[in-house]
Backbone of each chain as ProteinMPNN parsed JSONL, in Angstrom:
{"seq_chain_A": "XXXXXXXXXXXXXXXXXXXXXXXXXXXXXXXXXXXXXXXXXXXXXXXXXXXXXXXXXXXXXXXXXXXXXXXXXXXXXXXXXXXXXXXXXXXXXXXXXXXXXXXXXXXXXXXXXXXXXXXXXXXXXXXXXX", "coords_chain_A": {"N_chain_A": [[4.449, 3.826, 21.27], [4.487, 0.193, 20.542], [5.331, -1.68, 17.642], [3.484, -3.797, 17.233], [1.423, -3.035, 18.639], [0.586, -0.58, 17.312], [-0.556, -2.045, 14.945], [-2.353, -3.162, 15.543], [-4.494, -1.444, 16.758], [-4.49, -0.268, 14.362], [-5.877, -1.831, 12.491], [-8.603, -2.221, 13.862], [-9.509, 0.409, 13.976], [-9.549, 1.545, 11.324], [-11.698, -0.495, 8.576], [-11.153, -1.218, 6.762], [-9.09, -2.273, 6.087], [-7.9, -5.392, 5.706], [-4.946, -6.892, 6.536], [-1.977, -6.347, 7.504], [1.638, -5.674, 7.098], [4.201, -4.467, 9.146], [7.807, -3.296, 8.058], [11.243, -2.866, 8.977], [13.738, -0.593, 7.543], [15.903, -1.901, 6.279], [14.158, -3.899, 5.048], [13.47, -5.902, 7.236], [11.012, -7.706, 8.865], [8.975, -6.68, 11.179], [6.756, -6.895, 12.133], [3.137, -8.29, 12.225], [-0.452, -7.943, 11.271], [-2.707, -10.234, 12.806], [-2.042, -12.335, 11.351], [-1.56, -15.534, 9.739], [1.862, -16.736, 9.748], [3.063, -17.694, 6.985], [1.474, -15.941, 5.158], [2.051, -12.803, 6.087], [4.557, -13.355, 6.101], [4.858, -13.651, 3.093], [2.9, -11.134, 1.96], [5.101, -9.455, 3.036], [6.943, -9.978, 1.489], [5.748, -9.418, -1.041], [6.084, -6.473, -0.441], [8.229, -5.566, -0.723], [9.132, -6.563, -3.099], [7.53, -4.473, -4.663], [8.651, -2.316, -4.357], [10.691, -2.58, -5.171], [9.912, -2.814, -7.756], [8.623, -0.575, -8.506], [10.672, 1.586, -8.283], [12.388, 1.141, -10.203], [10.681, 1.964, -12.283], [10.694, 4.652, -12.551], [13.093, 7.665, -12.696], [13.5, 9.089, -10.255], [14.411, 7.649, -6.993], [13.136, 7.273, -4.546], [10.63, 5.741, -3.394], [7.562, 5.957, -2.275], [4.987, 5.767, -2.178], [2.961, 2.714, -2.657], [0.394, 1.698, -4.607], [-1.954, -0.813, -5.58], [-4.591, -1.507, -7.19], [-7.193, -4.123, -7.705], [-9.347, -6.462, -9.003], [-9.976, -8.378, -6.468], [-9.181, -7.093, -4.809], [-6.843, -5.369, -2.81], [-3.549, -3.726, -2.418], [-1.629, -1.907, -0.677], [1.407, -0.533, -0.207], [3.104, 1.586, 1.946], [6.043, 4.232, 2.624], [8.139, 5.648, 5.191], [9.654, 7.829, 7.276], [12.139, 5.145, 7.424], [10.113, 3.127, 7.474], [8.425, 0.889, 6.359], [4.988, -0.006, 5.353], [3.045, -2.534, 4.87], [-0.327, -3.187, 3.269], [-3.355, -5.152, 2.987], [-6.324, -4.808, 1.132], [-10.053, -4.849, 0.941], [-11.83, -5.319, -2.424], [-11.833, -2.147, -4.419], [-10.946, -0.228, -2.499], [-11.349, 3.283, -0.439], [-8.808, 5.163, -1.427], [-7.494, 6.855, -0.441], [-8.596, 7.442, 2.224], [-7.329, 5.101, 3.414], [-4.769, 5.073, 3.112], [-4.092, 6.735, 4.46], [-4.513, 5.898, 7.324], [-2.55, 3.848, 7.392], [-0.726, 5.55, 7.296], [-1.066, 7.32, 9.33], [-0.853, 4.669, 11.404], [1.769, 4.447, 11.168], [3.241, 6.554, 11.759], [2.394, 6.259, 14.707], [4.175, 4.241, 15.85], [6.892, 4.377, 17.735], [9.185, 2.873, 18.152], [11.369, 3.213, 16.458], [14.018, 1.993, 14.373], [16.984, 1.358, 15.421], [19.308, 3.994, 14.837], [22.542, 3.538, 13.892], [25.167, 5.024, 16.651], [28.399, 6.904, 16.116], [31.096, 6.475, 18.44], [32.824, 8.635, 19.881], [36.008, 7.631, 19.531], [38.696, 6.885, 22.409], [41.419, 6.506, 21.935], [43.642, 7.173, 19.729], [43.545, 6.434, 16.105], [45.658, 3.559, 15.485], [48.157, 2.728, 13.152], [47.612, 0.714, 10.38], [49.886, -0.281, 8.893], [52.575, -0.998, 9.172]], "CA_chain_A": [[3.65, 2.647, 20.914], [5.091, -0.68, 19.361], [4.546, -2.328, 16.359], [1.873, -4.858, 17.242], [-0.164, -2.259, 19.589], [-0.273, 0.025, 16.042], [-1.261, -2.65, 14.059], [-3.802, -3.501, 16.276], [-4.88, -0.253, 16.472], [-5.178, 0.216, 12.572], [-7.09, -2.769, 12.137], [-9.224, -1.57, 14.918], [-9.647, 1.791, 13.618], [-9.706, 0.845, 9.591], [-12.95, -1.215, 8.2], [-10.741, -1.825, 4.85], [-7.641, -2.935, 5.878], [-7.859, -6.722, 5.908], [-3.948, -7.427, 6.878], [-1.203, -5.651, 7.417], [2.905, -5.967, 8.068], [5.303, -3.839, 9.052], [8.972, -3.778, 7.355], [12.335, -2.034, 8.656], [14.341, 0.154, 6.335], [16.27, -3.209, 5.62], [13.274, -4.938, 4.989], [12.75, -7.594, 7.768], [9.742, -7.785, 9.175], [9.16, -6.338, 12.447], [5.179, -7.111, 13.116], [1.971, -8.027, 11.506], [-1.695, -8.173, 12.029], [-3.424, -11.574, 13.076], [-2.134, -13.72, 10.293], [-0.368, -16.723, 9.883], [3.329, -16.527, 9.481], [3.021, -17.934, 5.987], [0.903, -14.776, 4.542], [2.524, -12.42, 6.458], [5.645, -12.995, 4.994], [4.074, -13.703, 1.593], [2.916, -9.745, 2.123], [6.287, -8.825, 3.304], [7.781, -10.174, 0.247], [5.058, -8.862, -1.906], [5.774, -4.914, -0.322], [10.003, -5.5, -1.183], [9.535, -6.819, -4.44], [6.955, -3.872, -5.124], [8.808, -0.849, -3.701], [11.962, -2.344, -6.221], [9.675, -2.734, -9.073], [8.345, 0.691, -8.687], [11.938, 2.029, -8.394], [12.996, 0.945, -11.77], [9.729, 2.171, -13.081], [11.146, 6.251, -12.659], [14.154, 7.903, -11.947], [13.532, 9.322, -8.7], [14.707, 6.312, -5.725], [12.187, 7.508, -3.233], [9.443, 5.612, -3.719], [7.212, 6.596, -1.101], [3.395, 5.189, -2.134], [2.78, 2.32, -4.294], [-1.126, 1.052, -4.653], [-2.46, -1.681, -7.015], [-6.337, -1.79, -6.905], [-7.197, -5.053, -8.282], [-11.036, -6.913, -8.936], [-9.94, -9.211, -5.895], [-8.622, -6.52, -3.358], [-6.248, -4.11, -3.486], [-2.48, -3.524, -2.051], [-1.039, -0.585, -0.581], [2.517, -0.015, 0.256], [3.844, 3.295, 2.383], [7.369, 4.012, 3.319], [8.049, 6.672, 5.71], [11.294, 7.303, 8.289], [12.608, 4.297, 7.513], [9.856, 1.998, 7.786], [7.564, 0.635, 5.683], [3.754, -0.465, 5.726], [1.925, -2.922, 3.14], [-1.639, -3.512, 4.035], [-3.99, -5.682, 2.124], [-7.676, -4.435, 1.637], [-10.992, -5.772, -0.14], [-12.007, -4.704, -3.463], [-12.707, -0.838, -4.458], [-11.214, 0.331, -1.373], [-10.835, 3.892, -0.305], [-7.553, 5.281, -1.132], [-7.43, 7.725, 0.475], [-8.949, 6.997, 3.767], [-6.64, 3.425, 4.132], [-3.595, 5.686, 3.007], [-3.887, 7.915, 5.566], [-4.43, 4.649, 8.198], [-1.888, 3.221, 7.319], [0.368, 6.642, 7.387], [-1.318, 7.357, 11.033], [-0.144, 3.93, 11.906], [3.583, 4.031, 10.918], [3.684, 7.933, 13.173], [1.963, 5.536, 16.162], [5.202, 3.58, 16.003], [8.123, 5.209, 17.843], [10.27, 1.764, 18.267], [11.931, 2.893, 14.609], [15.033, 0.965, 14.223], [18.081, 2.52, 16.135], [20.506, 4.595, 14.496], [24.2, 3.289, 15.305], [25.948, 5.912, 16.741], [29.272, 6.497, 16.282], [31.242, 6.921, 19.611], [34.702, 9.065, 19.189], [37.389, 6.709, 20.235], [39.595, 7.722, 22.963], [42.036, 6.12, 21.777], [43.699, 7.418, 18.373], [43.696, 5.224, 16.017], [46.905, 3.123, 15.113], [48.27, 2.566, 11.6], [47.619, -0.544, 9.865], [51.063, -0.359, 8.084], [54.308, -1.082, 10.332]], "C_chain_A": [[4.503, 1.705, 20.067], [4.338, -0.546, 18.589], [3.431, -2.973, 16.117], [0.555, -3.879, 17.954], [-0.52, -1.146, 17.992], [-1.083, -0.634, 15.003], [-2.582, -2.844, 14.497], [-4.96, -2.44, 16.54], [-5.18, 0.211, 14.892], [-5.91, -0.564, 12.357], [-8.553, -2.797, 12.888], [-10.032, -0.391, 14.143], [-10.107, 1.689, 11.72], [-10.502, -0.44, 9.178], [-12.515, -1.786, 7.088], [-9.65, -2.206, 4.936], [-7.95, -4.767, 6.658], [-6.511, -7.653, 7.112], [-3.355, -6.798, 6.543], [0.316, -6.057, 7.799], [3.472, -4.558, 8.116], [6.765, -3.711, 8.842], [9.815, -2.558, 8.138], [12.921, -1.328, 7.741], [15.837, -0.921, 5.777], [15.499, -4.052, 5.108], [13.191, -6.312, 5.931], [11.487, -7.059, 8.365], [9.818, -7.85, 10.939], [7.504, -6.563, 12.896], [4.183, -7.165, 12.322], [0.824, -8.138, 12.253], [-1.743, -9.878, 12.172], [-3.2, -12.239, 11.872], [-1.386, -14.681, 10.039], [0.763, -16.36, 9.326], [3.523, -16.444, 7.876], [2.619, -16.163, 5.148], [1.384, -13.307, 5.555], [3.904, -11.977, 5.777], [5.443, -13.462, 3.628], [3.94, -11.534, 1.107], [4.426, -9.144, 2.07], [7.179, -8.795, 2.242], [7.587, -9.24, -1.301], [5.494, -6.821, -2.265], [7.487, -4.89, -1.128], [9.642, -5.445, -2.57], [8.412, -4.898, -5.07], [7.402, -2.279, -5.437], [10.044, -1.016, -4.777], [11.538, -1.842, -7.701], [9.409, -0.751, -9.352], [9.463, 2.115, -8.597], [12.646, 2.365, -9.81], [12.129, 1.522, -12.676], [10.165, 3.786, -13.142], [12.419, 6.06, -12.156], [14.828, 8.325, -10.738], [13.728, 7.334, -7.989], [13.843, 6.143, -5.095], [11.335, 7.257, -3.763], [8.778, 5.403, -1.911], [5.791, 5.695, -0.623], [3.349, 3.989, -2.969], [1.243, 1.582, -3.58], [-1.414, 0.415, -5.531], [-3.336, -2.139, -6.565], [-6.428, -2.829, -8.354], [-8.552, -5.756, -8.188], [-10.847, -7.513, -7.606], [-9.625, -8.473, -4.795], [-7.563, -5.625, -4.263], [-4.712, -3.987, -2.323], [-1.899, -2.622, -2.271], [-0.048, -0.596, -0.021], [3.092, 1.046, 0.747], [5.447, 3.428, 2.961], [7.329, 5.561, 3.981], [9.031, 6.726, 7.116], [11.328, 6.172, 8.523], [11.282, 3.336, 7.709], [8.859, 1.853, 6.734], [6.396, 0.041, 5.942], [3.152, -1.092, 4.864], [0.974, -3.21, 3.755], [-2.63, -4.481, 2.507], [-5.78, -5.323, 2.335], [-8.727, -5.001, 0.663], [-11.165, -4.657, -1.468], [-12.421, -3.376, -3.266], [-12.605, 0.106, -3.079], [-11.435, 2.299, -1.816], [-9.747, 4.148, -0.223], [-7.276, 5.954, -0.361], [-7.373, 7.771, 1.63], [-7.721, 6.019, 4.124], [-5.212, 4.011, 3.961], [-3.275, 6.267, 4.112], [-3.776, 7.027, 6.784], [-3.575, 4.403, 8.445], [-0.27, 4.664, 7.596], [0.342, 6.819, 8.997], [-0.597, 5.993, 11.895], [1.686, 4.084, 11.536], [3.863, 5.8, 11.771], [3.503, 7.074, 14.424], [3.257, 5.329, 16.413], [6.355, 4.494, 16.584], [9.133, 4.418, 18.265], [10.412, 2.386, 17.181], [12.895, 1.865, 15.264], [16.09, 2.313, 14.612], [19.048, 3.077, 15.35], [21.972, 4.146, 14.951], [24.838, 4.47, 14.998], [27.442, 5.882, 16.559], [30.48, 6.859, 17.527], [33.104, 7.301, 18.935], [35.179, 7.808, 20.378], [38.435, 7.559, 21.176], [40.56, 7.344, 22.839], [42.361, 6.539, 20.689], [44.006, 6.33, 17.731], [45.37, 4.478, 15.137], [46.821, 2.501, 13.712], [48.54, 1.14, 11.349], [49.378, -0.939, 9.151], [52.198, -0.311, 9.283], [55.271, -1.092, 9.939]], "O_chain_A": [[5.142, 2.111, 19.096], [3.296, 0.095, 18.454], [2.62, -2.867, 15.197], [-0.671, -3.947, 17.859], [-1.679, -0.966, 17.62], [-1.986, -0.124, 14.341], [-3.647, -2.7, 13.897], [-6.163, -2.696, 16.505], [-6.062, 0.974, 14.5], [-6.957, -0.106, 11.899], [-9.508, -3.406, 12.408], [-11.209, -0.527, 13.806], [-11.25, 1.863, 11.297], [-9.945, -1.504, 9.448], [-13.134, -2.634, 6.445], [-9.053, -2.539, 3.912], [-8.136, -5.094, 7.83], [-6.714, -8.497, 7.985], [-3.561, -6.306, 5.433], [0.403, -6.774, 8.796], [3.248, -3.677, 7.286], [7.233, -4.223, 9.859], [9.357, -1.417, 8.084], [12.327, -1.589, 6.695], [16.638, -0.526, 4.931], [16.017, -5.066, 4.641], [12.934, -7.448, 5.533], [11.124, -5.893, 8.208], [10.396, -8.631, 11.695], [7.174, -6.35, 14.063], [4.068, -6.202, 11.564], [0.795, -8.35, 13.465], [-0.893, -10.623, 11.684], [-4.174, -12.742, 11.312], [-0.2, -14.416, 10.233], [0.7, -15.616, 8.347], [4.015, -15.433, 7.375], [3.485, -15.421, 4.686], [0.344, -12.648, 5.551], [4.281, -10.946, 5.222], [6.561, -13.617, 3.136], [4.608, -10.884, 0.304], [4.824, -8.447, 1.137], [8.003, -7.908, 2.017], [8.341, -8.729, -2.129], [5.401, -6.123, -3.275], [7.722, -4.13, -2.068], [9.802, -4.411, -3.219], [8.932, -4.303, -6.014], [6.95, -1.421, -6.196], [10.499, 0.002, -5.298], [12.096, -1.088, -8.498], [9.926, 0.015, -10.166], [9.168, 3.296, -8.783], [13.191, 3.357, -10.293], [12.535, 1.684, -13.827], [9.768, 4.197, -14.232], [12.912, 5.111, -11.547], [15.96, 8.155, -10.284], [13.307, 6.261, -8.422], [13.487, 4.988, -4.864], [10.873, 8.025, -4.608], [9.26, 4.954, -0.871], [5.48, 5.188, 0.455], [3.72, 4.184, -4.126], [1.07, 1.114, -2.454], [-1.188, 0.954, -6.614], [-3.304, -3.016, -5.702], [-6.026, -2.615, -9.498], [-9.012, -5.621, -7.054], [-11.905, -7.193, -7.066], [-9.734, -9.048, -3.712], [-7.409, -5.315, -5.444], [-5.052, -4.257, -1.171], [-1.533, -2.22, -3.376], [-0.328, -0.7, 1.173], [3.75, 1.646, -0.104], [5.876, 2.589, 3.753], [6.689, 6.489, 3.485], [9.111, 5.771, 7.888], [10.787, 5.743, 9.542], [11.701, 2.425, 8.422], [8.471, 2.904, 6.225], [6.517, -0.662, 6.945], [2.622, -0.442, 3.963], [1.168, -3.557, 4.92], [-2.43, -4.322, 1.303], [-6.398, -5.512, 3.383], [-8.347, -5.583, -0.353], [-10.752, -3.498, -1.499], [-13.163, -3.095, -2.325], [-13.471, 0.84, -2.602], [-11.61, 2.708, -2.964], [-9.159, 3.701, 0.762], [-6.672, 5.522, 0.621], [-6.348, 8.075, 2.239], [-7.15, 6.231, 5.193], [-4.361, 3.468, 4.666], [-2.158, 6.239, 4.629], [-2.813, 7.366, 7.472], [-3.257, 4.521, 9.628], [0.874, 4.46, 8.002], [1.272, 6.591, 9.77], [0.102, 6.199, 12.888], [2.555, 3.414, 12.094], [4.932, 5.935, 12.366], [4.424, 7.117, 15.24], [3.753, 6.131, 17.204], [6.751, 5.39, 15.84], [10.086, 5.002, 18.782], [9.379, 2.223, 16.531], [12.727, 1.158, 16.257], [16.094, 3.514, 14.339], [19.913, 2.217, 15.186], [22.465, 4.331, 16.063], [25.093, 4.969, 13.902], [27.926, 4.786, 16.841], [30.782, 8.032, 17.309], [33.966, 6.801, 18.211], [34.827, 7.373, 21.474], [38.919, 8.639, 20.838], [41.212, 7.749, 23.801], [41.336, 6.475, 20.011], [44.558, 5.364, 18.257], [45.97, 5.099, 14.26], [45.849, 1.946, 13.2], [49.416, 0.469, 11.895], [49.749, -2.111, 9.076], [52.389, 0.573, 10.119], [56.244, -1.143, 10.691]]}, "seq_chain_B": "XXXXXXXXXXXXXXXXXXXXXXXXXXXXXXXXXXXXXXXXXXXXXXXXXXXXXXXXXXXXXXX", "coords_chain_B": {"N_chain_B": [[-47.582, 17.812, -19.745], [-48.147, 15.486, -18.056], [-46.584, 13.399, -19.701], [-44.078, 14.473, -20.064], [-43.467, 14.439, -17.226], [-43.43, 11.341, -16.781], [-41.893, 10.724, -18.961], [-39.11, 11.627, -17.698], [-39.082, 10.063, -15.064], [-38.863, 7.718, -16.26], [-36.139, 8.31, -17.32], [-34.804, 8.519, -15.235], [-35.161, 5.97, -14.006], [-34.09, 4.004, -16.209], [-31.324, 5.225, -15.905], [-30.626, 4.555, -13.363], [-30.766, 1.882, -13.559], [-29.094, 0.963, -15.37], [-26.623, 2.083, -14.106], [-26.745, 0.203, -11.574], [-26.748, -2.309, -12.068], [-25.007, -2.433, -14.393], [-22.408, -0.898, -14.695], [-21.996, -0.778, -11.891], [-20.584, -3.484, -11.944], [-18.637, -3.291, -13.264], [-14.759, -3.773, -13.164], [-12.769, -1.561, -11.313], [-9.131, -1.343, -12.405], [-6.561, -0.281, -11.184], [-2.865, 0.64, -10.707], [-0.687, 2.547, -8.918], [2.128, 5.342, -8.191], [3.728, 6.551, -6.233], [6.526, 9.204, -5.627], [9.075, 10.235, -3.759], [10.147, 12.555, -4.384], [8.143, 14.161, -5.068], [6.783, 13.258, -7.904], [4.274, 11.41, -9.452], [3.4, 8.047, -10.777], [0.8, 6.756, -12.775], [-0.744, 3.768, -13.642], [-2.59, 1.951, -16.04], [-4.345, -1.084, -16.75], [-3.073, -3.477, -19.121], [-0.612, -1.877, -19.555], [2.802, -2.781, -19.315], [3.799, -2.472, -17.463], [1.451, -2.02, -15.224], [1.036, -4.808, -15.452], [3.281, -6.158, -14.168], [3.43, -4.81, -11.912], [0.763, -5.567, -11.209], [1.357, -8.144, -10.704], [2.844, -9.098, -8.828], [1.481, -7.984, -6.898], [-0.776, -9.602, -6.891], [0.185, -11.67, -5.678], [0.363, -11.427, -2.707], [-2.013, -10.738, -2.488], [-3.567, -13.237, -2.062], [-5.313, -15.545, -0.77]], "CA_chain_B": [[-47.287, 17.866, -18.639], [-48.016, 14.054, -17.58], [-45.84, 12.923, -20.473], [-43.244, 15.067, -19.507], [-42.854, 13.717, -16.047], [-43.07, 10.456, -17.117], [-40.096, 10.851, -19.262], [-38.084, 11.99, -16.503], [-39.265, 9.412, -14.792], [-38.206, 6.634, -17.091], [-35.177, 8.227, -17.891], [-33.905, 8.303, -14.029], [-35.491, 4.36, -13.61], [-32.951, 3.954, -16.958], [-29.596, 5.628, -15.448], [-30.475, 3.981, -12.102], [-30.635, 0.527, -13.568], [-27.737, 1.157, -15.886], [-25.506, 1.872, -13.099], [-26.818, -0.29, -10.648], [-26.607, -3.302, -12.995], [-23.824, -2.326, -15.84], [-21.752, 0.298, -14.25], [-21.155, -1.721, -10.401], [-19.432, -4.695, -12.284], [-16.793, -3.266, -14.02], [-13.847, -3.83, -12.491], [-11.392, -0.521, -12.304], [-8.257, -1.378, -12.218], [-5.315, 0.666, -11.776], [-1.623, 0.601, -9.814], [-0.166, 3.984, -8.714], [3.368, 4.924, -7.616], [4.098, 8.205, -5.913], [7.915, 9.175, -5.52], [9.641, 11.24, -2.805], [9.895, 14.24, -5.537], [6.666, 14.664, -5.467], [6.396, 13.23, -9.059], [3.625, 9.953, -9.464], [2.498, 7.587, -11.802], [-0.34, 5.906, -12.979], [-0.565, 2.769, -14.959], [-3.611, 1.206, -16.282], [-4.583, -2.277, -17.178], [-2.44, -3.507, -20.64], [0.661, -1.702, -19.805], [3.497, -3.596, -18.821], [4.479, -1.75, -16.016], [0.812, -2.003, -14.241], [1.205, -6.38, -15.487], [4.201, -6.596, -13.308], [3.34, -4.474, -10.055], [-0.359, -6.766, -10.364], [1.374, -9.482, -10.954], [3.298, -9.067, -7.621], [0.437, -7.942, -5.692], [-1.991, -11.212, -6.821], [0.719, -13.078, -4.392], [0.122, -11.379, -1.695], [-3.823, -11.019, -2.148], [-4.309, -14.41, -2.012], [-5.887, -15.925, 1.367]], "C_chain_B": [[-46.898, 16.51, -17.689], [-46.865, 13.361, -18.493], [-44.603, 13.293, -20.134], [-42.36, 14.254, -18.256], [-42.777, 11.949, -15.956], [-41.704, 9.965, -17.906], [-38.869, 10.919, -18.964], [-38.441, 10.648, -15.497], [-38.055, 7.283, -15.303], [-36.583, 7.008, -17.492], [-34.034, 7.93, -16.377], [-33.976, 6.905, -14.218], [-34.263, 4.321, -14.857], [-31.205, 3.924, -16.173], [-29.418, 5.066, -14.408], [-29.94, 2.666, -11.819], [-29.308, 0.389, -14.388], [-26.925, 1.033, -14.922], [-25.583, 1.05, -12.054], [-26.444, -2.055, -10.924], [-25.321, -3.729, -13.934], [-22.488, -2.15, -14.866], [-21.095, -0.39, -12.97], [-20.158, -2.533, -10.826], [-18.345, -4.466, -13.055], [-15.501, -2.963, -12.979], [-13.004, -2.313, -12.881], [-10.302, -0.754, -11.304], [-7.268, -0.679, -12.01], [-4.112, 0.538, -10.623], [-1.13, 2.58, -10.207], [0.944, 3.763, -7.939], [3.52, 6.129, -7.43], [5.601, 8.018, -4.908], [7.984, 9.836, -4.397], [9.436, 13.079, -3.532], [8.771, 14.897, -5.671], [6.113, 14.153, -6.975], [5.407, 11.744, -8.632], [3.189, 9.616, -11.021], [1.244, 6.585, -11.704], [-0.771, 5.069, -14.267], [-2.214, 1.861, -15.032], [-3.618, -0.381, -16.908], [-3.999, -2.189, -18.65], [-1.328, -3.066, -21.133], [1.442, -2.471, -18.792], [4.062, -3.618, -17.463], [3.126, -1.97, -14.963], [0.925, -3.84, -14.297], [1.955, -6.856, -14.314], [4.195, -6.327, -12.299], [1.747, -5.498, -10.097], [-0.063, -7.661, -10.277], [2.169, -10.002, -9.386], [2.303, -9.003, -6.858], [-0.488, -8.977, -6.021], [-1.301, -11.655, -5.668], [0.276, -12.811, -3.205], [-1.113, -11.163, -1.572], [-4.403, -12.618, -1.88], [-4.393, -15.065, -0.543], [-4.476, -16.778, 1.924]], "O_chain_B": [[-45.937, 16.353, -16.935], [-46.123, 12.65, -17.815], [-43.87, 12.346, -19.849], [-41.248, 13.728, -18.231], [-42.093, 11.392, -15.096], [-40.824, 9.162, -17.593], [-37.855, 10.526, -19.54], [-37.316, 10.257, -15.186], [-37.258, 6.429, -14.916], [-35.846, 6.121, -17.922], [-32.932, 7.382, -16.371], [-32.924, 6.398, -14.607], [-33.211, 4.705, -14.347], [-30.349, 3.057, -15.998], [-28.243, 4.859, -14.102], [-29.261, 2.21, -10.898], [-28.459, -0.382, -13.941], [-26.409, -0.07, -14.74], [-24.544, 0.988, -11.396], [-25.97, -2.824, -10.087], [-24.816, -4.831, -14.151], [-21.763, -3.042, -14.426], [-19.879, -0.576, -12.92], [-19.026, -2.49, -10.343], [-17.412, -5.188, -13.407], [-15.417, -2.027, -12.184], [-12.674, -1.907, -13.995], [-10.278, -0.572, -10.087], [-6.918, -0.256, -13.111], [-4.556, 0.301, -9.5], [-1.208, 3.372, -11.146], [1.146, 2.774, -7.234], [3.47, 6.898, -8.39], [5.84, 7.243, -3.981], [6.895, 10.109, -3.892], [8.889, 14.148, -3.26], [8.505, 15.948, -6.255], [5.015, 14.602, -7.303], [5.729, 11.064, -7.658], [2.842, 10.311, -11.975], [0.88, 5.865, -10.775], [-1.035, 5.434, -15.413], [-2.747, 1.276, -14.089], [-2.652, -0.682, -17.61], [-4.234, -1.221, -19.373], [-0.839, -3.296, -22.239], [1.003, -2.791, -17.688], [4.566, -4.449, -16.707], [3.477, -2.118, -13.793], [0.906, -4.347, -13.175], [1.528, -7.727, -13.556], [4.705, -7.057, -11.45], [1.527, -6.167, -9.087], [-0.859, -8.468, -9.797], [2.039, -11.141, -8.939], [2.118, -9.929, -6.068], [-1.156, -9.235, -5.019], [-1.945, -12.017, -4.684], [-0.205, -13.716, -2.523], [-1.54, -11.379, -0.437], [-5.544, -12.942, -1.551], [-3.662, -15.016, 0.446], [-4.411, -17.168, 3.09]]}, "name": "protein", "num_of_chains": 2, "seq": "XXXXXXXXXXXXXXXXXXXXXXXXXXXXXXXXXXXXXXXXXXXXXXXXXXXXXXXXXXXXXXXXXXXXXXXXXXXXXXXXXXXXXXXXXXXXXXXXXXXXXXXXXXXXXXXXXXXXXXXXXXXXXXXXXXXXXXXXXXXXXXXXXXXXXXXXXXXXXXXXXXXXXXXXXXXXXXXXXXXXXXXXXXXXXXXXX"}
């Protein structure tokens, strides 16, 4: 399944997720739900800057979850082989439930981002120095 | 016996309207951050650390 058929599928499936993107393990932005470009990458920006802040906030790297339930709605970030998920939901969601959504959607996905392989050279390689 | 169940009475109608009234409108706030390690935290409203992850996520809540 792509990116857009999971999204579409979580928003489908999930009553509390408002808007959602999906991020590479570089951070660009590989697919969102139904929303204008603008808020989309507004989100996309929102999940980067969130996943750094919450980096600096411990010493572990792997930040994995970050959630900030807020009177106005609430923003959930997941990272998981390489990809990441921020979703935006209304006030007082379920964490739980929209966690798990949002986890089920990023397994849907099996476009990840390709690994570059590295191919042996049949050629050995020649010395920079002459 | 009547007094009794009246009491109980009034004291549910009380806790009902309390929470249905008081209790709904408080906002609870809170940001959470769970690591790879298995370790997480949890920051409440007033520390600096939940200021700066809400202060990121307002941008992207907004329509």
């Amino acid at each position: 399944m792509d990116v857009a058929q999971a999204l579409q599928e979580l928003t489908e499936l999930s009553a509390q997720v408002e808007r959602a993107v999906v991020l590479d393990a570089g951070g660009s932005l590989l697919g969102s739900t139904h929303v204008g470009e603008g808020a989309a990458e507004r989100l996309a920006d929102a999940a980067r800057e969130l996943t750094d802040a919450a980096a600096e906030l411990h010493a572990s790297e792997g930040v994995i979850r970050v959630e900030v339930e807020l009177a106005d709605g609430a923003l959930f970030v997941l990272r998981e082989g390489g990809l990441t998920i921020a979703a935006v939901t209304g006030p007082s969601p379920t964490a739980g439930l929209v966690a798990y959504d949002l986890r089920t959607c990023l397994h849907a996905i099996d476009e990840k981002p390709k690994r570059s392989r590295r191919r042996p050279s049949s050629k050995p390689k020649e010395e920079a120095s002459e | 016996m009547r007094r009794l169940l009246r009491l109980a009475v009034l004291v549910a109608l009380t806790v009902w309207a309390w929470r249905y009234f008081v209790a709904r409108r408080e906002t609870h706030e809170r940001a959470g951050v769970s690591y790879a390690d298995g370790s997480s935290l949890v920051f409440e409203p007033g520390s600096p650390a939940f200021e700066r992850l809400a202060g990121i996520a307002r941008t992207a809540l907004r329509p």
